[in-house]
N, C-alpha and C positions, 0 to 999 in steps of 0.2 A: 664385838662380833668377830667370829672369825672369817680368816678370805672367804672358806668356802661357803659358810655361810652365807655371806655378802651374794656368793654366786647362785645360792639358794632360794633366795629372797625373789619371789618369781616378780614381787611388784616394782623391782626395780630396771626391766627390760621394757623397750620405749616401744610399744606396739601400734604406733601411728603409722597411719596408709603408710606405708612405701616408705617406711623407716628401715633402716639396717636390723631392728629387733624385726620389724613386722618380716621384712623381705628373708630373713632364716628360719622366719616359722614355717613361713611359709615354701620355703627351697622345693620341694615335691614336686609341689603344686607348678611351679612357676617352671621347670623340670619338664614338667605333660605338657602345659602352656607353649614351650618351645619346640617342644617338639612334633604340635599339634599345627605351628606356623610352616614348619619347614617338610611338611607328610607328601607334599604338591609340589614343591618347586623344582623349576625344570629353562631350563635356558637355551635349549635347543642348539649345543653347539654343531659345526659344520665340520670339524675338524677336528685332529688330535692337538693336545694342549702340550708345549714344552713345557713351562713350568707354570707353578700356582703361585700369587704371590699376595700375602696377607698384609695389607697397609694398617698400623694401628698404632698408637704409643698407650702408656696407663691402662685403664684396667681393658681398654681395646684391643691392645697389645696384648695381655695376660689373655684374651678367647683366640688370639691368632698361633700362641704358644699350645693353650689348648687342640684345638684343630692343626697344627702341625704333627705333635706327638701320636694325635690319632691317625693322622694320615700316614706317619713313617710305616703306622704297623698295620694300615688296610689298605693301600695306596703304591704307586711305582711311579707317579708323578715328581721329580722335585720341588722340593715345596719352602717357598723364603718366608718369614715374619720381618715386614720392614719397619721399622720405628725412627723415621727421620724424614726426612722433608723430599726426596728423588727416590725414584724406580733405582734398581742396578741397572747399565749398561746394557747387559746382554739381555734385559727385556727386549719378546717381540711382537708382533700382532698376532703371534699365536698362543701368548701368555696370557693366562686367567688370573684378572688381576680384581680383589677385593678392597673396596676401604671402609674399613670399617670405622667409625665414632658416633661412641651413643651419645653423645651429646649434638654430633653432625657438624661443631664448631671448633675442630680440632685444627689448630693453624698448619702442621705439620703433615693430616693425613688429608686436608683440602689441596695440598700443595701436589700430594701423590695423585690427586685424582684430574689434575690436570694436565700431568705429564702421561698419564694415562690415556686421559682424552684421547692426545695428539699420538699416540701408539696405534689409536684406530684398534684396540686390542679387547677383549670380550671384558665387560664390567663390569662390576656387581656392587651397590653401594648397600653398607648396614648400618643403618642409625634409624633412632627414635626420633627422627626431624631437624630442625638448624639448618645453618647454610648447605649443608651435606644433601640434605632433605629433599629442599627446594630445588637444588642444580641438579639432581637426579630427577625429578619430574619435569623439569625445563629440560632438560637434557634429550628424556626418554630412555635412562638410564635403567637399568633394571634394579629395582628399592626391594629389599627386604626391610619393611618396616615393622617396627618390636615397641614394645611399651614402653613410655615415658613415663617419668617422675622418679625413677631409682637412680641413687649414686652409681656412676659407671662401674667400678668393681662391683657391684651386685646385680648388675646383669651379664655377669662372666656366658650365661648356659642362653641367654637370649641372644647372645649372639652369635656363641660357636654352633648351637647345636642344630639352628637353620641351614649355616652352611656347611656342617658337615652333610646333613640330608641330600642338599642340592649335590653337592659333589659325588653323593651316593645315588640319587639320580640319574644324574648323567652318565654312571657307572667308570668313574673316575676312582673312588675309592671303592671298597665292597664290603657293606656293612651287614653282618647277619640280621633279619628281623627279631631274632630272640634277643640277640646281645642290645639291639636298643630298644625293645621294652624293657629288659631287665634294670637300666639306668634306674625307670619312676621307681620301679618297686625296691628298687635296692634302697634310696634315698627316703624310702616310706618306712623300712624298718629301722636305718639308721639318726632317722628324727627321734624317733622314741627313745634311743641309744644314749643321743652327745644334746638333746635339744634343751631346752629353758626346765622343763619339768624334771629332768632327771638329776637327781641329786650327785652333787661332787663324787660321792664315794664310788657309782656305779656308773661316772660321766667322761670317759675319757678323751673329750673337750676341755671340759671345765678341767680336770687333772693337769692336761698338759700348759691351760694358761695356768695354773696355781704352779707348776713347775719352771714357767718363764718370769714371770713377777720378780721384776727387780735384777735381773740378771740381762746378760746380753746373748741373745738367740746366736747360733751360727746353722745355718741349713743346707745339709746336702741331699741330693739329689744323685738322678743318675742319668746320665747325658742318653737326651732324646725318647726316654723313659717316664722317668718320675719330677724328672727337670722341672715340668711345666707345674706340678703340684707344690715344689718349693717356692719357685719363684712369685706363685701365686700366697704362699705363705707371708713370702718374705712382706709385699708387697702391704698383705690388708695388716703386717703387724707395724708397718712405716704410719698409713694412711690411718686405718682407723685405730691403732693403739701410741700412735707415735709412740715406737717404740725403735732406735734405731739395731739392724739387723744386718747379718754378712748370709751371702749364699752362694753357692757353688753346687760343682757335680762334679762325679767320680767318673770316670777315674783323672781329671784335670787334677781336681784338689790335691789327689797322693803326688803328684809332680811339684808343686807349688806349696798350697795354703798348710800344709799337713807339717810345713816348717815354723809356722806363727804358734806351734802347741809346743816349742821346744822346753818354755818356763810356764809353768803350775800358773795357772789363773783358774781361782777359784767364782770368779764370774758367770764365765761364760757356759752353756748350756749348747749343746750340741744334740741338733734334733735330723734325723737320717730320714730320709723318705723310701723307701723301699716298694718292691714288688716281687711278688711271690716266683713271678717266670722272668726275674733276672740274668741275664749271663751269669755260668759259674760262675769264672771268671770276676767280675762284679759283685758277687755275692761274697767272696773271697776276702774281695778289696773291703767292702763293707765290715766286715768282720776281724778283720784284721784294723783298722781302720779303728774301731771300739776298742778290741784289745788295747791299742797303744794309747788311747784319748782319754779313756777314760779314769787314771789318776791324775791326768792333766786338767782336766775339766771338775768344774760343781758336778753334770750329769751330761750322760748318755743318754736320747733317746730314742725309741725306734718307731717310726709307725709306718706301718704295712696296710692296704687296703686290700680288704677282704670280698671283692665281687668275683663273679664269675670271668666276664671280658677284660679285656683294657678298659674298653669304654667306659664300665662300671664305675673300672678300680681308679680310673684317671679322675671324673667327675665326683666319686665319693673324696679323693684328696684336694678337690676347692671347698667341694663343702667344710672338711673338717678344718682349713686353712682360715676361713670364712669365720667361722665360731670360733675359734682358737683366739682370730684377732680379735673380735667383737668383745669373747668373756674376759680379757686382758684391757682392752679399753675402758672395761668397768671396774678392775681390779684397778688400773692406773686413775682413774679417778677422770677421765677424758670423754670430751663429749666426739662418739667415734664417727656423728655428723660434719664437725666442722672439718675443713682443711681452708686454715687460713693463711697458712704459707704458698699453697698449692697457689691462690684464690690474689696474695701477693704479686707471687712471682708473676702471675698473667699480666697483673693490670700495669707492671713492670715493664714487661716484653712490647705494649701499647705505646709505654712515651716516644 
């Protein structure tokens, strides 16, 4: 049987509750779901906000990347993603500080939420329950609470996309009503596109893991742009495809990485993330960028999301990050459940 076949073979995608097959079937759905959590929410601030700051590491990290990129481009707030154990210094009691972990047992973002506490600064915890959970209702914390039972990268949209809401609430950021219905709908057409049913030839999911198999990903991005779509790539092709992965964003890379292409490596696979209202500038570099790599590399490749907003085009590239890994974890032959290094390392970090 050939790969693509394999990837054809619809009986071979695991479509248990709240499996990684079930949770891409269903991406749409869970899409309106989140967005139907955060329609309401509202925190009643008293004052203007210095900065916002997203507490999160793994895939709680990858919805705080999300909701940053969106905020650069509807937002004048400064806005931090932290992924480590302390607030920055210059936090103050008029910073808006989130933590997010969907699991709510994250040692690193329980840690943020106690130096938080003591900031006396406006809080907002997002987790599916855990220690997170319960100290935010002891607390009197304000809890966006979101579905349990999904691997945390598969709740990338249940937890950015409440609080981008809230933030547009409180008119912190300014999000068009059109551009965030357009999210479901756009995600309804491109199920049908990249999803389990659609055959390799006309799937350009299933193509691009047939194009990664057996080679080594390298993923650029474009800083504060398309960034958070790579990294989100990189991330579900580490976790669910153990596949190990380089990622960057332009224009860093052209100062740097853009010298590890000096000798022909026939391996590597060079995948661009793109958007259509790039800076010249940027589009330039991208392009130039391929010109040069591409007799250095196996393959070039380009993916562009095709929405109307940011918003659209930002959320349509986790989704396709999301499948990408998933159909690659089947190609590799991996069950894209387990993480049992992940699952080491903790019980490690314990002794």
């Amino acid at each position: 049987m050939t790969l693509s076949k394999i990837l054809d073979n619809k009986e071979i995608y695991n479509m248990a509750k709240n499996s990684i097959g079930d949770c891409l079937n269903n991406f749409d759905k869970q899409c309106d779901h989140a967005l139907f959590l955060g329609r309401n929410l509202c925190i009643n601030l008293h004052h203007n906000v210095d900065f916002i700051f997203l507490c999160g590491v793994g895939g709680s990290g990858l919805a705080g990347d999300f909701i940053r990129n969106i905020s650069l481009q509807y937002g004048i707030t400064p806005i931090f993603v932290i992924r480590n154990y302390t607030l920055p210094h210059f936090a103050t009691e008029k910073s808006l500080i989130f933590i997010i972990s969907y699991s709510g047992n994250t040692e690193e973002t329980l840690n943020c939420y106690e130096a938080a506490k003591k900031l006396k600064a406006p809080l907002v915890a997002v987790s599916s329950g855990g220690n997170l959970g319960d100290l935010a209702k002891k607390d009197g914390t304000y809890l966006i609470e979101i579905p349990c039972g999904f691997q945390p990268r598969m709740a990338t949209l249940y937890m950015a996309l409440p609080v981008l809401l809230l933030l547009n609430n409180e008119k912190i950021i300014d999000l068009p009503q059109e551009e965030i219905g357009e999210i479901y709908f756009n995600l309804c057409i491109l199920k049908k596109k990249w999803g389990f049913s659609t055959p390799a030839i006309k799937n350009r999911a299933k193509a691009t893991a047939l194009q990664l198999y057996g080679k080594m990903p390298i993923i650029w991005g474009s800083e504060d742009l398309t960034d958070a779509g790579a990294k989100n790539m990189k991330s579900q092709l580490n976790e669910t495809a153990e596949t190990p992965c380089f990622c960057g964003a332009i224009p860093e890379v052209n100062h740097n990485e853009i010298m590890s292409f000096g000798n022909k490596n026939r391996n590597f696979v060079l995948l661009m993330f793109r958007d259509k209202k790039e800076h010249p500038r940027i589009a330039q570099r991208f392009e130039i960028s391929e010109n040069m790599l591409k007799e250095q590399v196996e393959k070039v490749v380009t993916f562009t999301a095709q929405g109307n907003s940011f918003l659209s085009r930002l959320t349509e590239s986790i989704y396709f990050g999301d499948l990408v890994g998933y159909y690659l974890s089947i190609l590799n032959k991996v069950n894209p459940e387990e993480i049992a290094m992940i699952t080491s390392f903790k019980a490690r970090m314990l002794r």
